[in-house]
Structure formats: structure tokens, C-alpha cells
KEKE-3310 file (N, C-alpha, C; in steps of 0.2 Angstrom, whole numbers, plus 5000, padded with zeros to 4 digits):
npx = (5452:5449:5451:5459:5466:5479:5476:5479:5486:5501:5518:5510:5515:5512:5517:5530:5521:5515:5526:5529:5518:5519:5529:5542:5553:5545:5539:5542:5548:5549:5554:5545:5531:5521:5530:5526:5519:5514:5502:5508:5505:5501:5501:5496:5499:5486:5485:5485:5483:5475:5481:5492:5488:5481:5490:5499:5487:5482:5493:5505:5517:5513:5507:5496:5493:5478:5475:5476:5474:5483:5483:5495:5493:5496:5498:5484:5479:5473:5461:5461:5450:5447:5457:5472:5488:5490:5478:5468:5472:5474:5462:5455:5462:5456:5444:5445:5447:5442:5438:5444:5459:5463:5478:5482:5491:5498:5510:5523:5538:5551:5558:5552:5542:5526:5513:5503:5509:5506:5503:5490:5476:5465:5460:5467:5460:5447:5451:5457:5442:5435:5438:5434:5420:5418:5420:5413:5400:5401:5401:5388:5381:5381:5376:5364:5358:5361:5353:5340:5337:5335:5323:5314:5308:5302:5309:5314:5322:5330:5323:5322:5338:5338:5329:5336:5349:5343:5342:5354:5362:5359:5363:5376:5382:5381:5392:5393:5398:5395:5393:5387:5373:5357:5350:5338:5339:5337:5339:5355:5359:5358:5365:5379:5380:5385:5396:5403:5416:5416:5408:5413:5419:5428:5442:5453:5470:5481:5494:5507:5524:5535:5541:5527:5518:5516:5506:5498:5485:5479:5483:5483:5479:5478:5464:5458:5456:5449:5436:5433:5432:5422:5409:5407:5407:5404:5417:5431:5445:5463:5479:5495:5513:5521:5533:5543:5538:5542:5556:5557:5559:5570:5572:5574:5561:5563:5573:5566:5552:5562:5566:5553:5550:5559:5553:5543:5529:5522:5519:5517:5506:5503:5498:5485:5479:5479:5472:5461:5456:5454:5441:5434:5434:5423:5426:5427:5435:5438:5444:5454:5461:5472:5484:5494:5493:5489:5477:5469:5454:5448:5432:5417:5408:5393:5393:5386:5386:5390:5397:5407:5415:5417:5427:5440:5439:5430:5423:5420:5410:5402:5397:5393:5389:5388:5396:5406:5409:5417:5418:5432:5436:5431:5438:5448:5451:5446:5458:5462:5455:5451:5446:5437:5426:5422:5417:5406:5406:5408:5399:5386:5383:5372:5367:5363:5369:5376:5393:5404:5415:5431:5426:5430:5433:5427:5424:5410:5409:5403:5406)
npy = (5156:5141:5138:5129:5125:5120:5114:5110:5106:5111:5107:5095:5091:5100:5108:5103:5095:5105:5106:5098:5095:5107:5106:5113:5123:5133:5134:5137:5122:5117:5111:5117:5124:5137:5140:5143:5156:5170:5165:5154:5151:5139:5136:5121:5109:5098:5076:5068:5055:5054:5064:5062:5052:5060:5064:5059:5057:5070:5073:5083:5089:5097:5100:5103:5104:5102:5113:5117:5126:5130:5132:5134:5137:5142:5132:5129:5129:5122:5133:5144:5150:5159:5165:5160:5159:5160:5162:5172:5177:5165:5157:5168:5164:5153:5158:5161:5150:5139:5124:5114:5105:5094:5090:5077:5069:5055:5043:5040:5049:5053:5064:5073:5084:5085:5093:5092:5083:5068:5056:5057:5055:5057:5064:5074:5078:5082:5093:5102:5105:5109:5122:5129:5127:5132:5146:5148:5146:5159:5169:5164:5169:5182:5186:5183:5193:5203:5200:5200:5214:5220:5210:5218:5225:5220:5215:5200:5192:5196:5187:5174:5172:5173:5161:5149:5152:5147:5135:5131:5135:5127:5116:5117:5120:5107:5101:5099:5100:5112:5108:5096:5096:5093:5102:5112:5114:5130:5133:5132:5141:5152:5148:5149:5165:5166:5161:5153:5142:5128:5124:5120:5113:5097:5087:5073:5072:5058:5056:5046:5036:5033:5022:5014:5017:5011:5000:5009:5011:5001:5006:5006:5018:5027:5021:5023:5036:5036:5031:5037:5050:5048:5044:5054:5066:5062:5062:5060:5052:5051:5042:5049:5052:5064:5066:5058:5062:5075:5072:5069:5080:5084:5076:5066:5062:5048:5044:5047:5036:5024:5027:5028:5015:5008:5009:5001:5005:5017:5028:5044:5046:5058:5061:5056:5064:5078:5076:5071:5082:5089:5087:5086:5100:5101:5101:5098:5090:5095:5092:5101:5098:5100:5102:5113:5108:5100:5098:5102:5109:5117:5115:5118:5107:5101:5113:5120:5119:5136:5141:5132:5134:5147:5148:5147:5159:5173:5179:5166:5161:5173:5172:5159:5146:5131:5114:5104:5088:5073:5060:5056:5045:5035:5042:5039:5024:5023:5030:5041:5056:5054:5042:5043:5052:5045:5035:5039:5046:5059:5070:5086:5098:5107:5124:5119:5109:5100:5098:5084:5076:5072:5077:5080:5094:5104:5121:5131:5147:5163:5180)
npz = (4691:4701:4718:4729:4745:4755:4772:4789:4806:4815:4806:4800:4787:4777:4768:4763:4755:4749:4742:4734:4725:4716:4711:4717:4727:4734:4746:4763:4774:4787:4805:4814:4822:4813:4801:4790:4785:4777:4763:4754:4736:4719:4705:4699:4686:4679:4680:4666:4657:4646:4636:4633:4622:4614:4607:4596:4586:4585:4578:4584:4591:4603:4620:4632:4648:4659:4674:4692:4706:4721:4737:4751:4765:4783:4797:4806:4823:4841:4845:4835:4831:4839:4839:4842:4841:4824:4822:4816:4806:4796:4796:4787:4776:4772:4770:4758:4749:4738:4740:4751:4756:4767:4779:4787:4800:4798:4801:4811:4818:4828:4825:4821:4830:4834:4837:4845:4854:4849:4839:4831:4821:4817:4828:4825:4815:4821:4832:4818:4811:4821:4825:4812:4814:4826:4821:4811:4819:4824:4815:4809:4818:4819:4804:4806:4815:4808:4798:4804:4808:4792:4791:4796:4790:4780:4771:4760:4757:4768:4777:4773:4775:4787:4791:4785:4793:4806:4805:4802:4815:4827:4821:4817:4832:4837:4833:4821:4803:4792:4777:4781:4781:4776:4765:4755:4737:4735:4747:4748:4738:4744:4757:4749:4752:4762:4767:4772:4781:4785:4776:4763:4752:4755:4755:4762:4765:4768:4775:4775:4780:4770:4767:4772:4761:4748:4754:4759:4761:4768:4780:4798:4802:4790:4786:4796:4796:4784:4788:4798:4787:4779:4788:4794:4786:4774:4767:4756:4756:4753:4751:4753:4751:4755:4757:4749:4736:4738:4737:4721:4716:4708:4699:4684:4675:4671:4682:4694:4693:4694:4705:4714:4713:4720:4732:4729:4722:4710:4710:4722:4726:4724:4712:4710:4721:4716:4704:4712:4719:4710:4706:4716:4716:4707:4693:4677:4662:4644:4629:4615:4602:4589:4574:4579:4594:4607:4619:4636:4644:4657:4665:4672:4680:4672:4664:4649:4630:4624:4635:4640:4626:4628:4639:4630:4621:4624:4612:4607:4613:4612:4599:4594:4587:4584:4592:4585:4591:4600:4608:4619:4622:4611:4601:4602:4605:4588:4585:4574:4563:4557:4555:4564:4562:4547:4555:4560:4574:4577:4581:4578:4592:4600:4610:4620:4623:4635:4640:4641:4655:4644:4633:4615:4605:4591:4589:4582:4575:4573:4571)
capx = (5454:5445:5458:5461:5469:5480:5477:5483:5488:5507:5522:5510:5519:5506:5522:5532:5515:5514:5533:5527:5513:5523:5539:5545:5555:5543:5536:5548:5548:5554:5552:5543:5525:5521:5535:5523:5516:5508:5499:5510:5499:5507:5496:5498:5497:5483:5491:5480:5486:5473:5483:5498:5484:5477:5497:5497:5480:5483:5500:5507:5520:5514:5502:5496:5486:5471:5478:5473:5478:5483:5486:5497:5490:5498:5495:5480:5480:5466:5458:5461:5443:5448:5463:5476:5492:5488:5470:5461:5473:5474:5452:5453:5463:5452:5440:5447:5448:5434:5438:5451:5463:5465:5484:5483:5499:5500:5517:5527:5545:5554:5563:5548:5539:5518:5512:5500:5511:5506:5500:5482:5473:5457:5461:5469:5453:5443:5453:5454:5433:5432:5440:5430:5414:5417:5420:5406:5395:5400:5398:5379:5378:5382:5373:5356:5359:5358:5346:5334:5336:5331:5319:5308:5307:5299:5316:5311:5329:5335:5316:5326:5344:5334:5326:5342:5353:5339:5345:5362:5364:5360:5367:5385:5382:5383:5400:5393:5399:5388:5391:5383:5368:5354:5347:5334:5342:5336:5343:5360:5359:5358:5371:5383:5379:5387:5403:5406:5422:5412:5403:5417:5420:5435:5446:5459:5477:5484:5501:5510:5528:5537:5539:5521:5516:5515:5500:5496:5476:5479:5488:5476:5480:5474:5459:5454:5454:5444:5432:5431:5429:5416:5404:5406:5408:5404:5421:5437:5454:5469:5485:5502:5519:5524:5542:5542:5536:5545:5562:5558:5558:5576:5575:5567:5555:5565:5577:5559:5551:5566:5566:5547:5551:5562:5548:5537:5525:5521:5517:5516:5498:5503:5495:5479:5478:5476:5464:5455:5456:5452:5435:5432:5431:5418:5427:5430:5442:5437:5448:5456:5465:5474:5490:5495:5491:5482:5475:5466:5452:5445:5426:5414:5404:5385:5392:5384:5393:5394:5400:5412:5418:5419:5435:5442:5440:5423:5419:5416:5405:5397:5396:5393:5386:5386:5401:5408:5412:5417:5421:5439:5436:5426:5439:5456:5449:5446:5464:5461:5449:5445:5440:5429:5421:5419:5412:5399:5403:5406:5390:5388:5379:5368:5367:5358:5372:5380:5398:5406:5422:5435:5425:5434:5428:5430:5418:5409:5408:5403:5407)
capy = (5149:5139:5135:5122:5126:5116:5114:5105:5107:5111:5099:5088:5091:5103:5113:5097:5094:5108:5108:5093:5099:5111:5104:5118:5124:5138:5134:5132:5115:5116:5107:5123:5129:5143:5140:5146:5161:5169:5159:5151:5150:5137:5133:5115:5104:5091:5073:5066:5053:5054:5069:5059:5047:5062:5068:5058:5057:5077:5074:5087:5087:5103:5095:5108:5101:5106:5117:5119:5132:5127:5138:5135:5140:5142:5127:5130:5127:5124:5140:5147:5156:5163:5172:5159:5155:5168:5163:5176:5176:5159:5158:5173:5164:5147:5158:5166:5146:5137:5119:5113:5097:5095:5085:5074:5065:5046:5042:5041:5050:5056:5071:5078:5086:5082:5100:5089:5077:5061:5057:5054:5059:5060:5068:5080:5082:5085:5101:5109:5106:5111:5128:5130:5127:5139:5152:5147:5149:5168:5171:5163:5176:5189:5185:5181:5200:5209:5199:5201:5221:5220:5211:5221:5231:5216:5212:5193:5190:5192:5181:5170:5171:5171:5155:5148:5153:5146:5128:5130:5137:5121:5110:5119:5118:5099:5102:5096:5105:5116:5104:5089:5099:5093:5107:5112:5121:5137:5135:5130:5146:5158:5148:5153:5173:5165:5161:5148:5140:5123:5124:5122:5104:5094:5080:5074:5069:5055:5058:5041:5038:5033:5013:5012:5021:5003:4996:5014:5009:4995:5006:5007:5025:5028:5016:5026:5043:5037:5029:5046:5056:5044:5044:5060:5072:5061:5065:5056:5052:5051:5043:5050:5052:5070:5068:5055:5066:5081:5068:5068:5088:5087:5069:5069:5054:5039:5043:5045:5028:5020:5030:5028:5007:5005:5009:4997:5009:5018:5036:5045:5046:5062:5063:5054:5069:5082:5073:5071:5090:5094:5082:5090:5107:5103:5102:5092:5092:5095:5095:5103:5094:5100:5101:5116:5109:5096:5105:5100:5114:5116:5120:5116:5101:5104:5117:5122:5121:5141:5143:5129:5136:5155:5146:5148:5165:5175:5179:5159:5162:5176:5168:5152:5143:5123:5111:5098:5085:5067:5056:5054:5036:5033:5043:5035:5018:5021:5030:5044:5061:5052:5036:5042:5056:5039:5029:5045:5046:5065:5075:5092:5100:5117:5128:5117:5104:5099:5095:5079:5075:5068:5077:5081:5097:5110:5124:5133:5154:5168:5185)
capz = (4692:4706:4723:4735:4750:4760:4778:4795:4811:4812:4805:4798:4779:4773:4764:4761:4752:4743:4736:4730:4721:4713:4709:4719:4735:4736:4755:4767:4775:4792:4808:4819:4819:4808:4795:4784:4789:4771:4761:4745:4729:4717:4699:4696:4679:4682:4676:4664:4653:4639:4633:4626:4619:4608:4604:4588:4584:4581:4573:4587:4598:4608:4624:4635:4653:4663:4679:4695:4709:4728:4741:4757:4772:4788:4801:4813:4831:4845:4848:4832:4830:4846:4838:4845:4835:4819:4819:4812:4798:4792:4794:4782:4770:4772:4768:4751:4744:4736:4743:4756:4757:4775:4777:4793:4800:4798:4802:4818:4816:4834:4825:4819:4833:4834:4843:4853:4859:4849:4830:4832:4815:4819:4833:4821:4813:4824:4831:4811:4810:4827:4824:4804:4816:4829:4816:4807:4821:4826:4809:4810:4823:4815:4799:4807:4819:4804:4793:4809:4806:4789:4789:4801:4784:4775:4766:4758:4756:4774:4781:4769:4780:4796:4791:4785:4801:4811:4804:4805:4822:4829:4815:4820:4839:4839:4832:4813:4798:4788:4771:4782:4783:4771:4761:4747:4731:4737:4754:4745:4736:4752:4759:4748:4752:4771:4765:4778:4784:4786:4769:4757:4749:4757:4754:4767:4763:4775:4774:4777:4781:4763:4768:4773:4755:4744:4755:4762:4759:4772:4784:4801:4802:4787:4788:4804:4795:4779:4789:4798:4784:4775:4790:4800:4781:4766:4762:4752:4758:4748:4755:4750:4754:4754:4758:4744:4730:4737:4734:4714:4712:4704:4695:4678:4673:4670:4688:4696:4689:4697:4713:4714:4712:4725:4736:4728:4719:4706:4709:4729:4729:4722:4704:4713:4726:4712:4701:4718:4721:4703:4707:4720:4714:4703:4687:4672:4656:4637:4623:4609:4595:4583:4573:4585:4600:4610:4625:4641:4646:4662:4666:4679:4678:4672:4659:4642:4626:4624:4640:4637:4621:4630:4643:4624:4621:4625:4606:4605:4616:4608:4593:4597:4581:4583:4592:4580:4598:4598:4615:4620:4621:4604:4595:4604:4601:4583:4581:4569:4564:4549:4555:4570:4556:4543:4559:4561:4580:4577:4581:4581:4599:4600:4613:4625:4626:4642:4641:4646:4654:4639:4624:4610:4602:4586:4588:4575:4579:4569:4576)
cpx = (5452:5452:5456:5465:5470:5483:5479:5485:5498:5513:5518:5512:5516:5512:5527:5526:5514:5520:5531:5523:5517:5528:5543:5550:5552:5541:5541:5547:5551:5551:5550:5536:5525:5528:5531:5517:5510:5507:5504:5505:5504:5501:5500:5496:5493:5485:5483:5482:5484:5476:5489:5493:5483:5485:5495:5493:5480:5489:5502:5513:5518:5507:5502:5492:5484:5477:5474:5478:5479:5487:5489:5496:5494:5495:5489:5482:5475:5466:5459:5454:5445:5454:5470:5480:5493:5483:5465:5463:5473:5466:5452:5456:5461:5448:5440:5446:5441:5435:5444:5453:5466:5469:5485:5487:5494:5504:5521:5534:5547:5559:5558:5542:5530:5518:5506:5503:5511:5504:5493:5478:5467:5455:5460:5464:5447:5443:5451:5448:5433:5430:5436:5424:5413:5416:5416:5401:5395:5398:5389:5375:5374:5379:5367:5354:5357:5354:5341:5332:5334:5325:5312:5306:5302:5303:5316:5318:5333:5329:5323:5333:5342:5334:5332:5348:5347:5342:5349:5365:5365:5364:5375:5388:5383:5390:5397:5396:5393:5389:5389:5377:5362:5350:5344:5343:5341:5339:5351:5362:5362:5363:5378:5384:5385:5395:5405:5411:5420:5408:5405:5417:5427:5439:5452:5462:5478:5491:5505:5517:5531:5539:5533:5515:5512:5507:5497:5487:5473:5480:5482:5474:5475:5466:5455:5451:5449:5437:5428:5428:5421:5411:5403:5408:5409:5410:5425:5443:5460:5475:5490:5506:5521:5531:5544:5541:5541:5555:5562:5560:5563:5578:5569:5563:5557:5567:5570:5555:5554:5564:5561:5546:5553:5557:5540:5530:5527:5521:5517:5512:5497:5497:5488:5476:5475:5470:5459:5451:5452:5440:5433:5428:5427:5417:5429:5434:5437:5444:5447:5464:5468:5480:5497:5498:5485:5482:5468:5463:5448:5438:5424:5407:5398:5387:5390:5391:5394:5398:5408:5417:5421:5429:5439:5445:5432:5421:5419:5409:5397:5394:5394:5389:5384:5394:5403:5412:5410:5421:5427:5438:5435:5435:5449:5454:5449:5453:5465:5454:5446:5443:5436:5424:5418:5415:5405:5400:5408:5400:5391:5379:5377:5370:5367:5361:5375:5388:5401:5412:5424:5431:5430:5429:5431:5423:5419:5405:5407:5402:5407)
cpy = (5147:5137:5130:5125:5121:5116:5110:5110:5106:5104:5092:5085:5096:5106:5108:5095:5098:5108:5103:5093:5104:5109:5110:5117:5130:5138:5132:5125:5115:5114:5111:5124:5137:5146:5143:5152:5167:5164:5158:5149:5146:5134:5127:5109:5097:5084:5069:5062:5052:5059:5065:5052:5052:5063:5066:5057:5064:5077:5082:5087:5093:5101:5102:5105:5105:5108:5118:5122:5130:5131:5133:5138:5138:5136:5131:5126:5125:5131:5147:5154:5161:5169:5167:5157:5160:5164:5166:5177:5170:5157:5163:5170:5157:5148:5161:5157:5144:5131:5117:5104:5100:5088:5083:5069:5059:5042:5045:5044:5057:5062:5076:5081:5086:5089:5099:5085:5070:5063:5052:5059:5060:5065:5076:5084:5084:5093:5105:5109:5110:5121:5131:5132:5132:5143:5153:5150:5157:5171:5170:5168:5180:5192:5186:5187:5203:5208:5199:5209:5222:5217:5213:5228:5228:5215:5202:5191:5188:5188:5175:5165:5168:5162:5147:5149:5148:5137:5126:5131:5129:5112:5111:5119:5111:5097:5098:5102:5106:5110:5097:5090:5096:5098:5109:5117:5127:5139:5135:5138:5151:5157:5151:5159:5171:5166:5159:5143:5130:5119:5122:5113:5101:5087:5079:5069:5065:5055:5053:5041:5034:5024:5011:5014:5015:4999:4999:5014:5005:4997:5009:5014:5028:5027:5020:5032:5041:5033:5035:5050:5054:5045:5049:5068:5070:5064:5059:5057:5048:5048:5046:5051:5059:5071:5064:5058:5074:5078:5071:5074:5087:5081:5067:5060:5048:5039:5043:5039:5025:5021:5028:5017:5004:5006:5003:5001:5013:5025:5038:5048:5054:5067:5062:5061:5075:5080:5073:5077:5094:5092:5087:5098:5107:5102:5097:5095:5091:5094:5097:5097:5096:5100:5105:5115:5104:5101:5102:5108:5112:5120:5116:5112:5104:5110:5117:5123:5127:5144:5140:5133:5144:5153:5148:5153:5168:5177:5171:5158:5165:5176:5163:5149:5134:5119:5106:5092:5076:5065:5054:5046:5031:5037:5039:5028:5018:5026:5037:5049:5057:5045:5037:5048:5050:5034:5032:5046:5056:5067:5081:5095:5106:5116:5125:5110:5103:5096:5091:5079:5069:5071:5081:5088:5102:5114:5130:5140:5158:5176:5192)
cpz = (4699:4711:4728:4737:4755:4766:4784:4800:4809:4809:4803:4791:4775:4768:4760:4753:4745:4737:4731:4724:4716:4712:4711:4727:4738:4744:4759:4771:4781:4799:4815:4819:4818:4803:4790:4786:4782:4766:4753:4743:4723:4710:4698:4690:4684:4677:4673:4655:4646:4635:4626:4619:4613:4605:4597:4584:4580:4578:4576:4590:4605:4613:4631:4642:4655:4669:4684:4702:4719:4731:4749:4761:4777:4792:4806:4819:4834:4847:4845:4830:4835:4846:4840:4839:4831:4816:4815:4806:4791:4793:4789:4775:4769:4767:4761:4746:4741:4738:4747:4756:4765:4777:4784:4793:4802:4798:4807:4814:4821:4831:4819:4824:4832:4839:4848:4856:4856:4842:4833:4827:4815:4823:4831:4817:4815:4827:4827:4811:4816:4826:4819:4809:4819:4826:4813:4812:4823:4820:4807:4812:4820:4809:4801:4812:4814:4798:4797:4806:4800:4787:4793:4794:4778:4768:4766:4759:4766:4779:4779:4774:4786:4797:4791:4790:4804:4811:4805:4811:4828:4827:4818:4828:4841:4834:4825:4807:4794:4781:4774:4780:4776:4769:4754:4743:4732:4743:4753:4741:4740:4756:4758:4749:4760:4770:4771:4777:4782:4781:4764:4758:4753:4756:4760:4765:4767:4773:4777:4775:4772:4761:4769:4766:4750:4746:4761:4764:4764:4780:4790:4801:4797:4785:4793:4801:4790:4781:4793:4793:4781:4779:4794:4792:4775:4763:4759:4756:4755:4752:4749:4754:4750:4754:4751:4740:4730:4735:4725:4712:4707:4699:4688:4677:4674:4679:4695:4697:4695:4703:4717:4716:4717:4731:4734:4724:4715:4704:4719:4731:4727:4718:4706:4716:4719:4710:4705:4719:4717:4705:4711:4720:4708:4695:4683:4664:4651:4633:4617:4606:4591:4581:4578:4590:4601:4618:4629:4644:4652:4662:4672:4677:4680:4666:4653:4635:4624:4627:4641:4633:4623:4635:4638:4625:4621:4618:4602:4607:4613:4603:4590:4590:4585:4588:4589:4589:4595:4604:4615:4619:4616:4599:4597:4604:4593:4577:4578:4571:4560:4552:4561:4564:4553:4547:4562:4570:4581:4575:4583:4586:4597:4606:4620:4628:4631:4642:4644:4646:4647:4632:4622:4604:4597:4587:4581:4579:4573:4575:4569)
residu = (UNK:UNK:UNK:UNK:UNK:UNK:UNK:UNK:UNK:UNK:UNK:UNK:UNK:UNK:UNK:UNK:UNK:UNK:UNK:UNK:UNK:UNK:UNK:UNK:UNK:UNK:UNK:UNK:UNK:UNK:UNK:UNK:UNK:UNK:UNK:UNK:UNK:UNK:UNK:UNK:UNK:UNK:UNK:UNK:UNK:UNK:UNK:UNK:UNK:UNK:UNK:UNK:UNK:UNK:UNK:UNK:UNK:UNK:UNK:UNK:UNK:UNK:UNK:UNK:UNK:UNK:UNK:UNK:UNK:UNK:UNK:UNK:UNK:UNK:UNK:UNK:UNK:UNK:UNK:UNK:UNK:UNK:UNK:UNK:UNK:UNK:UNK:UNK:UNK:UNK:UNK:UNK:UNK:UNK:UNK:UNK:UNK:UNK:UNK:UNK:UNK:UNK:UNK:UNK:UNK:UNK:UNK:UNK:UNK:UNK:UNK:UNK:UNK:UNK:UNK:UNK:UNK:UNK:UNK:UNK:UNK:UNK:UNK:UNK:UNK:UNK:UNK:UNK:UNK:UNK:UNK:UNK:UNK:UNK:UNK:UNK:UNK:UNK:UNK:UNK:UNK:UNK:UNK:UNK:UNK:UNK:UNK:UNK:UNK:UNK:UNK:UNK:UNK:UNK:UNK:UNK:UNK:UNK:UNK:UNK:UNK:UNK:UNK:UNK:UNK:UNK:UNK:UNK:UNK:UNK:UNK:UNK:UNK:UNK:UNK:UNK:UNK:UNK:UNK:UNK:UNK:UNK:UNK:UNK:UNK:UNK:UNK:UNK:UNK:UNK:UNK:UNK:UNK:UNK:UNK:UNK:UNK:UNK:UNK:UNK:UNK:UNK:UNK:UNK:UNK:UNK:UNK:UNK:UNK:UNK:UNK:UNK:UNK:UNK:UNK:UNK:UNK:UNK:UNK:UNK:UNK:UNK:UNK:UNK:UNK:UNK:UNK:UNK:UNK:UNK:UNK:UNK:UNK:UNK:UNK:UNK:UNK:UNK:UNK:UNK:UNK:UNK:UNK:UNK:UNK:UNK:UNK:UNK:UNK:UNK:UNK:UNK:UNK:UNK:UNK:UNK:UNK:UNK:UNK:UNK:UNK:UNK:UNK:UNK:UNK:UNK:UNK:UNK:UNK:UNK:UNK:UNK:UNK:UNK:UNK:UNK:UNK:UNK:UNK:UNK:UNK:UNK:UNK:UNK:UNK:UNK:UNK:UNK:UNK:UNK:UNK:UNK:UNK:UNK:UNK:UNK:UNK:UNK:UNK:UNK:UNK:UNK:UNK:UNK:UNK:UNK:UNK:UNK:UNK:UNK:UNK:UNK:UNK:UNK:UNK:UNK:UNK:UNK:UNK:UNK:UNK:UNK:UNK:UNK:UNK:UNK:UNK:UNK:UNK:UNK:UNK:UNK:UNK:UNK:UNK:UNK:UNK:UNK:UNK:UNK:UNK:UNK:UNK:UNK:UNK:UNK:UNK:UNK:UNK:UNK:UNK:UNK:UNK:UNK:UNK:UNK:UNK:UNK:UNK:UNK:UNK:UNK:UNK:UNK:UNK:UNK:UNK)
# end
């Protein structure tokens, strides 16, 4: 399972963040930095409403959703590449995820200490990138040191790193992250062998205070950060209210709703945040249908339908015959199996098919 890791500078809710995410109390929550010292791991149900749409189309009640994994990382510091704070262990666990939500404060409140002094989120991001980068470049170093050594052997591979270090060394010097960097599919390839801090896909949370949540989109803070991330890291920013979401843990659906209302809104940017995170890392949802079991599966967008069908169990894979698939859309407009079968909008896919979010599939194996 693919992970998201979420980071920040201290007390800006990253743990608050995560209870919430988990409907748990697993991360402590407390008003110090380094409340969280190893990393919590929390698998979270992705919310995705076409699930109850297929419920009784399968004539089920058993609804299983897609799942993705988010890790709690300790706060960084300034001068964490350098060791400061417990730098070298929260880079090591950066580097274990596959993309990072990085939870910058936007919201004033005198009894929750700011460890630089003021809430300034930009600010705040510039530090965490700073620290990725540095890190990034000792690692360039060191990569490009001992791809020199082999290639005085005429090893094509490390000419390859060389050539690729030689781009990035100065890409990372002018404080840019490695995913700004324009590069071929070859070079994009090599990259990944780097395993850089800087490289990974990111999304940042603006964590606003729970009155300012309703017209969060508006709020300049926020405004400031999403126009940061959009121009200096092609990225997305999400607002939510973490203390807000961490409230509902103990209140079941309807007493939430209400909770959720008195605030003037809907949901606490919460459900959004996943979704955005699942995006982020690349993936999209299929289903299963049947009387069983409706069933949201996760793969990685661009896959094939044996590879698909292996998420399953690997002798679909191996087996793989034909998939009998019909669009979530196509078949929840017309109700039923039988009248999207009688309307002809099942078709069955070879090998060579490419999977899209919302298909609806039965595959056909022989083992």
C-alpha cells in the first residue's frame, strides 16, 4: 500500500490531523514540539460516495472502500538536514513515504505556541522545502561521487546519474525542488534510483481555525499558501480544520451532520483531504459488485486489466481471460445489471485494456 506522510513544522496540528484521519487517539496531540517522536501509521477508508449508489444495484448490504495509508512524522525544524531537533530521523522517515501532505498553520490562537514566533505559512514552507532541499543536495553529492567512480569503468548507467546529478545540483542550489525540474522519461526514471526528499509529490493542508472553515477558500492565509504552492510547486492546497474533524471521533453520523452545521458546513475539509492525497498518489478506484459485496479497489492509474484484476488475487492475473466492465456512471444511471447488459453498455476488455476510475468489473480467469 502506497503512503502519504504528514509533515510541518511543530504544533501546526499535524497529529490533531492525523487523529482525525483515523478516527483515532493514536498520536498524541499536545502543545510542545516533538510530541510525536516515532512515526504513527494509521490505514484510512477513502470516502467515496458511489459506493452506497452501487449498494442496491448489487442487492448487498456488505460495502467495503478503497484505503490509503498516512503516516505521522515528527515536526521538523530549521536545520534539520544538519541534524537539528531529531533531523536525521524524521528525513529518514520522509524518505520511507511515497508522497507528503505538508500541514501549515492558518489560524491565530495565544495558547497554542508558534515555534517561530508568529503564523506566517509560507514562511512555514519555505523552512520544510528548505530542509528537503538541503538534504537533497548532500545526497546529489554523494550520488554523483560515486557515479563518477564507476563510470571511469564505462558503466552507462552511472554516465546516466552523472548527467542527471549535473541538472539537479544547480536546480537544488537555487532553493527549487527536485519535482519543479523539467525532465525527459528517461531522466524521470534515474531519478527515482535517488530517492530524493524533494521529488516526491505533495499536497499542503491549510489548517484553519474552525469559525474561519465555512469560507476557508476566501481566507487570505489560505489564499497566500495556494497561491504559493500553485506557482513555486505546481502543487494543490486543501483547507481543513483539524481540531473540527478531531471533535466528531466519538459522535456517530447524524450527531456529526448537526455538529458539522453549527459551523456552517458540511464536512472539515477532511473527506476532501484524503481524496486529494489518494490523487495524489497516483491512484484510482475500480469495482466489484456483487451480492457478497460491493468493493472499491485501488490501483495506480495507467494500469492494465490483468494487473488490475491481480489487486484481486494473483491467479486472476495469471489467468486473466477477458473483463466483463461497465462505467459507474452508465450503469448507476440506468439502475440495474440487467438493464445496463440489455442497454449493451457492458463490454468485455483484453489484456491491453487500461483501467478507468469508476469501472465496474467481473473478470473472466482460467487457472
Amino acid at each position: 500500500m502506497l503512503r502519504a506522510g504528514i509533515v510541518g513544522l511543530p504544533n501546526v496540528g499535524k497529529s490533531t490531523l492525523f487523529n482525525a484521519l483515523t478516527r483515532t487517539r493514536k498520536a498524541e496531540a499536545a502543545n510542545y514540539p516533538f510530541c510525536t517522536i516515532e512515526p504513527n501509521v494509521g490505514v484510512v477508508s477513502v470516502p467515496d460516495d458511489r459506493l452506497e449508489v452501487l449498494r442496491p444495484i448489487a442487492k448487498t448490504q456488505v460495502v467495503i472502500p478503497a484505503a490509503v495509508e498516512f503516516v505521522d512524522i515528527a515536526g521538523l525544524v530549521a536545520g534539520a538536514s544538519k541534524g537539528e531537533g531529531l533531523g536525521n530521523q524524521f528525513l529518514a522517515n520522509i524518505r520511507e513515504v511515497d508522497a507528503i501532505v505538508q500541514v501549515v498553520r492558518c489560524f491565530e490562537d495565544p495558547d497554542i505556541v508558534h515555534n517561530m514566533g508568529s503564523v506566517d505559512p509560507v514562511r512555514d514552507i519555505e523552512v520544510i522545502n528548505t530542509e528537503l532541499i538541503l538534504a537533497d543536495l548532500a545526497a546529489v553529492d554523494r550520488r554523483k561521487e560515486r557515479a563518477v567512480k564507476r563510470a571511469r569503468g564505462g558503466d552507462k548507467e552511472a554516465a546516466a546519474e552523472i548527467a542527471l546529478a549535473d541538472k539537479l545540483l544547480p536546480h537544488l542550489d537555487a532553493n527549487r525542488p527536485a519535482n519543479t525540474l523539467a525532465l525527459s522519461d528517461d531522466e524521470r526514471a534515474v531519478l527515482r534510483g535517488f530517492q530524493l526528499l524533494s521529488a516526491k509529490p505533495i499536497l499542503y493542508a491549510a489548517n484553519v481555525h474552525e469559525n474561519d472553515l465555512a469560507t476557508a477558500d476566501e481566507h487570505p492565509l489560505v489564499r497566500e499558501v495556494a497561491r504559493f504552492a500553485r506557482e513555486h510547486h505546481a502543487a494543490a492546497c486543501t483547507p481543513i480544520c483539524a481540531r473540527l474533524e478531531s471533535e466528531l471521533v466519538d459522535l456517530d453520523a447524524t450527531e456529526a451532520a448537526e455538529f458539522l452545521a453549527g459551523f456552517g458546513v458540511s464536512d472539515s475539509g477532511v473527506s476532501r483531504l484524503i481524496r486529494d492525497t489518494y490523487d495524489l498518489l497516483g491512484l484510482i478506484t475500480y469495482f466489484t459488485a456483487g451480492e457478497k459485496e460491493v468493493r472499491a479497489w485501488t490501483i495506480t492509474r495507467g494500469m492494465k486489466a490483468p494487473q488490475a484484476a491481480g489487486v484481486i488475487h494473483t491467479d486472476f492475473e495469471k489467468g486473466f481471460i477477458k473483463a466483463e466492465v461497465v462505467a459507474y456512471d452508465e450503469l448507476a444511471r440506468l439502475g440495474s445489471v440487467a438493464a445496463a447488459r440489455e442497454a449493451g453498455r457492458y463490454r468485455l476488455e483484453g489484456k491491453e485494456y487500461v483501467f478507468k476510475d469508476g469501472d465496474v468489473a467481473l473478470f473472466r480467469f482460467n487457472v
